[in-house]
C-alpha angles and dihedrals in degrees: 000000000000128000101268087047090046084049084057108042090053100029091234115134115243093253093056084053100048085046090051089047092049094051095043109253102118124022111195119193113255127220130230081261095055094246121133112248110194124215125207092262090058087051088053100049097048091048079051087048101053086043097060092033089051083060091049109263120163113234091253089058090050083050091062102037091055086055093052094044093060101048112086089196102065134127120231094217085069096057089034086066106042075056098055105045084052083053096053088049089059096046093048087052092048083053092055100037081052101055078040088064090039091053103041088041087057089048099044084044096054086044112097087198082207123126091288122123086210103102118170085186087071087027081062102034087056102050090252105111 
């Protein structure tokens, strides 16, 4: 597969797959003319790629997952906790987004929105209220 039939077959633009190649995450064969030729394992590990980035995972995670993911003799503990730990990040960043909404909801509700310069909104954004 080329790269155009590899794009389509995992649904990850070109660039994402040059940019995979040239950190090392992927290493497709080349041919005597220089162009990528793409097997059926690299097909599977970008589609494993855009899986894992799709949840969020770093590139380093996904590293690590791809590691993990080729060697038959892993143990799941180890990719249980490299899940969890990215878990507990999400959950840590819905927390904050959370207390985000509450904030900003109490400062669009005490604000009338009317032809007032008085805004509690600014008035919040600066420290002041």
């Amino acid at each position: 597969m080329n790269i155009g039939d590899i794009s389509k077959a995992t649904g990850l633009p070109a660039k994402t797959i040059r940019y995979y190649e040239e950190i090392g995450l992927i290493r497709p064969a080349r041919g005597a003319n220089g162009y990528r030729h793409f097997s059926e394992t690299d097909r599977h590990n970008l589609t494993f790629l855009g899986r894992a980035r799709s949840l969020g995972f770093s590139i380093e995670e996904c590293r690590a997952l791809l590691a993990l993911y080729t060697d038959k003799e892993r143990a799941s503990a180890n990719v249980k906790q490299i899940a969890r730990v990215h878990l507990a990040q999400i959950e840590a960043k819905i927390a904050e987004l959370q207390a985000m909404r509450a904030t900003l909801a109490e400062l669009v509700s005490a604000c009338a929105g009317d032809q007032r310069p008085d805004c509690p909104i600014l008035k919040g954004l600066a420290g002041e209220g």
